[in-house]
C-alpha positions as a Markdown table, in Angstrom:
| # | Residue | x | y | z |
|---|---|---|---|---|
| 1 | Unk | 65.6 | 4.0 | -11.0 |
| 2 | Unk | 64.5 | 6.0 | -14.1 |
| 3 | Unk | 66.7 | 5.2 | -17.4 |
| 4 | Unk | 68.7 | 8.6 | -16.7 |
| 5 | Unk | 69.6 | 7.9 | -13.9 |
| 6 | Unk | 71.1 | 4.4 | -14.9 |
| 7 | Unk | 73.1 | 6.1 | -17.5 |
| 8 | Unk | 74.4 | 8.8 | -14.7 |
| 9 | Unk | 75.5 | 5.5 | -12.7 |
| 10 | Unk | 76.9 | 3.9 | -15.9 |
| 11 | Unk | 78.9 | 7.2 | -16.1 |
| 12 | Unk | 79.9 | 7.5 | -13.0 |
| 13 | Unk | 80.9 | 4.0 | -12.6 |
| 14 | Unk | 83.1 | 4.2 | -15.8 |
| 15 | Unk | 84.7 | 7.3 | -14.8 |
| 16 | Unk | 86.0 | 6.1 | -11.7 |
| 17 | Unk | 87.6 | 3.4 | -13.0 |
| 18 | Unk | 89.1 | 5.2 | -15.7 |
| 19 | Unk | 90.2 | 7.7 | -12.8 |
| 20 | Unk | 91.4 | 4.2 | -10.7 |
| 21 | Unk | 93.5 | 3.0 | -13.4 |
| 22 | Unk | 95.8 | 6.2 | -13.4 |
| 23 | Unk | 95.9 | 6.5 | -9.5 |
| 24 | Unk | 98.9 | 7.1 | -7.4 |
| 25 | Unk | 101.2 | 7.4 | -11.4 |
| 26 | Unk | 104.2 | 10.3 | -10.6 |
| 27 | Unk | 104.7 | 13.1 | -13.2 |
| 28 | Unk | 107.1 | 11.3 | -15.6 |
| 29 | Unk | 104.8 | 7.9 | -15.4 |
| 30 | Unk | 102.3 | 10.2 | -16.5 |
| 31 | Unk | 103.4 | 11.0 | -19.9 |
| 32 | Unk | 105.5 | 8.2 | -20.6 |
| 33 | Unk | 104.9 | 7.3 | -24.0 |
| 34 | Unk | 105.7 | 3.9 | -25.7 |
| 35 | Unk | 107.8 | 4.1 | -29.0 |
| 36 | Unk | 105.0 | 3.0 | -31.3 |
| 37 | Unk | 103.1 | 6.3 | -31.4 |
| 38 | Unk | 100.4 | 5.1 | -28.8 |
| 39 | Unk | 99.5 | 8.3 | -26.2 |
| 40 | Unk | 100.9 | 8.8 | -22.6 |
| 41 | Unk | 98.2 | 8.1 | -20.4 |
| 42 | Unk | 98.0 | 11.9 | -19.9 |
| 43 | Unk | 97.1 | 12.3 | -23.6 |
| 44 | Unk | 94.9 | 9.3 | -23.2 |
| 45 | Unk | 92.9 | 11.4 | -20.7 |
| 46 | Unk | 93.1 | 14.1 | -22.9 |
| 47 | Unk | 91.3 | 12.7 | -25.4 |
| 48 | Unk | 89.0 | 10.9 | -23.4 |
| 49 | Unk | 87.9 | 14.5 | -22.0 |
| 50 | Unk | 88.2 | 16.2 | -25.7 |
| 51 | Unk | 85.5 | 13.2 | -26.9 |
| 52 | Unk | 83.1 | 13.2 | -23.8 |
| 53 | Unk | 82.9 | 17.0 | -24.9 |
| 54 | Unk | 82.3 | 16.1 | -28.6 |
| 55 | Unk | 80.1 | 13.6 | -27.3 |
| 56 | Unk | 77.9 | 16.2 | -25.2 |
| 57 | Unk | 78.0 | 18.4 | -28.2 |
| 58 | Unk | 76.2 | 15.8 | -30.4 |
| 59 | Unk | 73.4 | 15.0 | -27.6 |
| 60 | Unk | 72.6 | 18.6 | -27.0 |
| 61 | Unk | 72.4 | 19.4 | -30.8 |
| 62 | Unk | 70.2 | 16.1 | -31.0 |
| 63 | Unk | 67.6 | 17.3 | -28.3 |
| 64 | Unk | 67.6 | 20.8 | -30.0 |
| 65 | Unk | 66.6 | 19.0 | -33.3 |
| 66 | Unk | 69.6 | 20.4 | -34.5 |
| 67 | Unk | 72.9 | 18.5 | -36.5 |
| 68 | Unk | 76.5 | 19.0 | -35.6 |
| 69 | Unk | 77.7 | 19.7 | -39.3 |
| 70 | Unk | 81.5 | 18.6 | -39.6 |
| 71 | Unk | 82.2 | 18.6 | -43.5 |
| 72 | Unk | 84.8 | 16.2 | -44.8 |
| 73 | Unk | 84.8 | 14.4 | -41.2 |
| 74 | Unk | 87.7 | 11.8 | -40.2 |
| 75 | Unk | 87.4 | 10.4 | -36.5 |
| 76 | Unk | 91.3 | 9.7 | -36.5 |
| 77 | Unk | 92.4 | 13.4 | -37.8 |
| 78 | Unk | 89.7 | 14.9 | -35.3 |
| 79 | Unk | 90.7 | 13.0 | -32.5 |
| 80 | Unk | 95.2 | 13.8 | -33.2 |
| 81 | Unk | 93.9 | 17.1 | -33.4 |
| 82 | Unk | 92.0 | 17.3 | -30.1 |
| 83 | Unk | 94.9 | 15.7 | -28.6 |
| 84 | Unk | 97.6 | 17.9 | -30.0 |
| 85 | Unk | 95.4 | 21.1 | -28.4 |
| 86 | Unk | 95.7 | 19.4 | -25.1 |
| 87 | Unk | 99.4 | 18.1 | -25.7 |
| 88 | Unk | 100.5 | 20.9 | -23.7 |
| 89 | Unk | 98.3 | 20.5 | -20.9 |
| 90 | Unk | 99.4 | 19.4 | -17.0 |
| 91 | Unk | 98.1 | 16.1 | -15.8 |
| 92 | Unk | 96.1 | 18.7 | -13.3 |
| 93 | Unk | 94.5 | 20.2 | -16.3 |
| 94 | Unk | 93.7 | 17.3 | -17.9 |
| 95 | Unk | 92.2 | 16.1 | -14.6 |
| 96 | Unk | 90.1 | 19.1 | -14.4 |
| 97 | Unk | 88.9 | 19.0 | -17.8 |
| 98 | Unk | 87.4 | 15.4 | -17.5 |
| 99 | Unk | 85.4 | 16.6 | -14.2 |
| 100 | Unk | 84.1 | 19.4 | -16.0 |
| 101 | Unk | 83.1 | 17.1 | -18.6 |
| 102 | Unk | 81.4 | 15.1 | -16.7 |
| 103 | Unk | 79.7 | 17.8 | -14.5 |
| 104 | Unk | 78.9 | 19.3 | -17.8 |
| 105 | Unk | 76.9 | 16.1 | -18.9 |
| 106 | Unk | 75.0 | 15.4 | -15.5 |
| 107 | Unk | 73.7 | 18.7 | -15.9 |
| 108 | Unk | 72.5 | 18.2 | -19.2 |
| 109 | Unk | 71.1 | 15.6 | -18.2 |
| 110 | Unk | 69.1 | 16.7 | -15.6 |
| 111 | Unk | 66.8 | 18.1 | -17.7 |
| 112 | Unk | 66.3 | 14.8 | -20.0 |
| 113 | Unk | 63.3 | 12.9 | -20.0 |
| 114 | Unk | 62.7 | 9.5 | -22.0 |
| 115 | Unk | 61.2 | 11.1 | -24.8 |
| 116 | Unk | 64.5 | 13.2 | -25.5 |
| 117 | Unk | 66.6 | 9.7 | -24.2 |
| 118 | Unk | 65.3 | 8.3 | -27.6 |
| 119 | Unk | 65.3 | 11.8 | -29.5 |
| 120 | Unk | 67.5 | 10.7 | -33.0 |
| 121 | Unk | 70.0 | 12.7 | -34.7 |
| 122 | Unk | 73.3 | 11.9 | -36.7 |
| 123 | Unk | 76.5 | 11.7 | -34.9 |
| 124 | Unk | 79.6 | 12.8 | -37.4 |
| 125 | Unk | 81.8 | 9.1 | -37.3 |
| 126 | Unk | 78.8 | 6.4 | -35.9 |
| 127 | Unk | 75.7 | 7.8 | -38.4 |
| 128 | Unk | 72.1 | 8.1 | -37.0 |
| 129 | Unk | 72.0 | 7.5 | -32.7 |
| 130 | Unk | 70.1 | 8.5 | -29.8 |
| 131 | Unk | 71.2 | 10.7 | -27.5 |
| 132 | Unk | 71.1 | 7.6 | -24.9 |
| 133 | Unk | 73.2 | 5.9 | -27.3 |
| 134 | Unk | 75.7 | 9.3 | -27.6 |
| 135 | Unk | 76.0 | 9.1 | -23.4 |
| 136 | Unk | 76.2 | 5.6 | -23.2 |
| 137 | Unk | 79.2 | 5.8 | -25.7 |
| 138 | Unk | 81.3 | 8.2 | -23.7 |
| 139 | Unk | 81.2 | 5.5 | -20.6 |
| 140 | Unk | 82.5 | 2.7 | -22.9 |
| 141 | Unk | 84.7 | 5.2 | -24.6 |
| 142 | Unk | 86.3 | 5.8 | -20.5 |
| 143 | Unk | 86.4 | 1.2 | -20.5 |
| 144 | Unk | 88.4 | 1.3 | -23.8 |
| 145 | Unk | 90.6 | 3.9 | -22.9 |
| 146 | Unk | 90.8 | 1.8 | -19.1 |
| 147 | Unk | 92.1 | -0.9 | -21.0 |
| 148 | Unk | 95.1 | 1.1 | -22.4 |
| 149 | Unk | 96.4 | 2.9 | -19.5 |
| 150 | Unk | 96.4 | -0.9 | -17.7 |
| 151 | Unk | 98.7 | -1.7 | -20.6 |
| 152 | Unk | 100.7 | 1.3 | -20.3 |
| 153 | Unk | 101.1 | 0.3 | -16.8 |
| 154 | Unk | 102.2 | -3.0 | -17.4 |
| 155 | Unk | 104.7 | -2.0 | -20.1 |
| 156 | Unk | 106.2 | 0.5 | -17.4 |
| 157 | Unk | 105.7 | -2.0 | -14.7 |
| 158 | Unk | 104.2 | 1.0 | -12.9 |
């Protein structure tokens, strides 16, 4: 298997455990949210969709030779502000969104070879990456984010 198509796998794989880890939750599990300002595990999702989409943005202006310009960036105001456009959104939104996401991404790369793989570019909060460093983020991005709807879970003994 060609390196794409590992990364598609790694994808894959780490969105359908992401997926796993909010399986069978009802509508008020869903955006039950701890006292300590930690998200729901529907705005979880919602940012994990909002920064696969960020993400994609950064490898597509990277193969374009081009640079996602974000002056006066901060990854923690970006990503409250992300969330708080999705705050509104149903779980079947937020569901959707991450599919098109990833849809989004598998199409892009379809059309990658390992030339553009390695193609270098900055990305706003991590500095210079290559685009199979950008996609390769957004599948441990979906492990961290695994991790804290498991603890959500356990907290609400859901």
């Amino acid at each position: 298997m060609d390196e794409v198509g590992q990364i598609k796998d790694t994808l894959a794989s780490a969105r359908g455990k992401l997926l796993a880890a909010v399986e069978g939750l009802d509508e008020a599990t869903w955006g039950w949210q701890p006292g300590d300002g930690r998200w729901s595990a529907r705005l979880t999702l919602a940012h994990v969709g909002s920064a696969h989409w960020s993400h994609l943005e950064v490898a597509r202006r990277i193969v374009a030779g081009e640079t996602l310009d974000l002056p006066d960036f901060e990854l923690d105001r970006w990503n409250e502000a992300r969330v708080a456009e999705r705050a509104g959104w149903t779980t079947e939104q937020v569901l959707a969104d991450l599919q098109a996401a990833q849809d989004a991404t598998f199409a892009f790369m379809a059309d990658l070879d390992a030339t553009m793989l390695e193609a270098r570019g900055a990305h706003p909060a991590l500095g210079e990456v290559s685009v199979n460093q950008v996609l390769r983020i957004i599948a441990l991005h979906d492990s961290l984010h695994r991790r804290d709807i498991s603890t959500l879970r356990r907290e609400m003994g859901a």
